[in-house]
N, C-alpha and C positions, 0 to 999 in steps of 0.2 A: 849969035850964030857961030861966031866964031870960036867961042868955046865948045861949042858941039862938034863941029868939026877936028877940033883936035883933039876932042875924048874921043871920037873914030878912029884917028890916027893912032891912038895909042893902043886903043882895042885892036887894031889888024895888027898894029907890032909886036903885041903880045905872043900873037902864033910863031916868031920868030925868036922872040926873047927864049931860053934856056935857064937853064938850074941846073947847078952841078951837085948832085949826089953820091957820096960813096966815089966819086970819081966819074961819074957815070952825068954825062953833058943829057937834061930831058926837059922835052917843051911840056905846055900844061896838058898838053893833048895826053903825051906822054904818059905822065904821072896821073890823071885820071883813070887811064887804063890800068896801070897799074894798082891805085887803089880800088878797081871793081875787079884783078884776080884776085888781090890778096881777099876783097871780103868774098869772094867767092868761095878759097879756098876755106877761107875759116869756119863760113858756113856748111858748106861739105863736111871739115872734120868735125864740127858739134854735130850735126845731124846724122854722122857714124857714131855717133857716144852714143845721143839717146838711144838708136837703134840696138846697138850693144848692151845697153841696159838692160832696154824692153826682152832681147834675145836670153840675156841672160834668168832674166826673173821667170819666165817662159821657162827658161830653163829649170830653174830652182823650184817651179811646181810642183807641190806633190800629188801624181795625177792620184795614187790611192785612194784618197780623199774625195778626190770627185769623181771617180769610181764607186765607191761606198756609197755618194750621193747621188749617184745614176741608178745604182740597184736600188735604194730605199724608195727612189721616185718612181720607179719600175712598178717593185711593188706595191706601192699603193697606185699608180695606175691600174693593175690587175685588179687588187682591191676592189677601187672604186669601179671597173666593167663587172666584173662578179656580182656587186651588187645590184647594178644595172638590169644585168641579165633577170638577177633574183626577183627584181620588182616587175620587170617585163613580164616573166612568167609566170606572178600573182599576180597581176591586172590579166594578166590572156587567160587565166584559170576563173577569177573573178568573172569576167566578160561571160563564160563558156555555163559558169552557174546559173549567171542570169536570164542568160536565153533561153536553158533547160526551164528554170523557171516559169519563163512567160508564155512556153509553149505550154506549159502546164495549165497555168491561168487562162489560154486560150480555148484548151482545151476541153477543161470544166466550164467555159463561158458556152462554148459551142453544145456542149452537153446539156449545160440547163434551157439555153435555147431551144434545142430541141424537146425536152419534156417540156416547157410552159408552152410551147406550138403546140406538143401533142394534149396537154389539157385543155387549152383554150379549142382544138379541136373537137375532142370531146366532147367540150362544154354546148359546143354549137351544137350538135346532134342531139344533146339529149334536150338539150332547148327543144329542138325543131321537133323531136320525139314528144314530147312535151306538149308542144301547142299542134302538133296535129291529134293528138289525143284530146285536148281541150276542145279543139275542133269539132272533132268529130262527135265527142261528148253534149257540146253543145248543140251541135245538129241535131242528136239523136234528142234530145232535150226538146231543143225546137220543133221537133216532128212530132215528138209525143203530145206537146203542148198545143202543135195545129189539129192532132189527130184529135184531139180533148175539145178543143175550142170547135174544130168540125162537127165533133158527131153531138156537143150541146146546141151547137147552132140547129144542125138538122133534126134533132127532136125538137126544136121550140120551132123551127117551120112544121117539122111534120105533126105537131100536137100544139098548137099554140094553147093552149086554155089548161092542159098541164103546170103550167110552172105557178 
């Protein structure tokens, strides 16, 4: 322990010990500070180079050139909207033929619907025309055949010994 105790004493003395530089009497406190201006400084003046660099290259641009390739990407931006537009307005042209179209196909759909109603109406009437003629045909049929069977029957009552 007793060694430790006097590497303490010598640590606290050290705050007291001095360096003389250039003529210049500095504790370590001192010269610490001093080495964190100088790298400060140093750091600041590299950090104005690059900047100076950069400024300079910056400088030395030739914006022409990226001018030239602002218009060419310009136009082909326009380009490619013009063509946009182009397709847009054959797909809306497209779209505009197809519906003429469908209304067309509705429209001859609705049209033969209505002639195959109007035949199958037709058809029903002359049916019915038809069998009420059957009908009646066959009534009259019927009646001539009872009027037939009648007036045999009534001769063979009224004359049995006839037949």
């Amino acid at each position: 322990m007793t060694d430790l105790g006097e590497a303490l004493e010598e640590i606290e003395g050290l705050k007291d010990k001095g360096v003389t530089v250039l003529g210049l009497r500095m504790t370590p406190a001192t010269i610490a500070a001093a080495v964190a201006l100088l790298s400060t400084v140093c750091g600041t003046l590299y950090g104005g180079f690059v900047m100076y660099q950069k400024v300079e290259e910056v400088a030395g641009m030739d914006l022409g050139a990226y001018q030239q390739q602002m218009e060419i990407m310009d136009a082909k931006v326009q380009e490619a909207l013009d063509y946009a537009r182009d397709i847009k307005n054959g797909l809306k042209d497209d779209i505009i033929q197809l519906e003429k179209q469908v209304d067309r196909a509705e429209d001859a759909v609705r049209t033969n619907e209505e002639k195959v109603r109007t035949l199958i109406d037709d058809a029903e009437k002359r049916f019915e025309t038809r069998r009420d003629q059957l009908r009646m045909s066959q009534d009259q049929d019927m009646k001539e055949l009872e009027d037939r069977l009648n007036g045999r029957l009534q001769r063979a009552l009224d004359n049995p010994l006839a037949q």
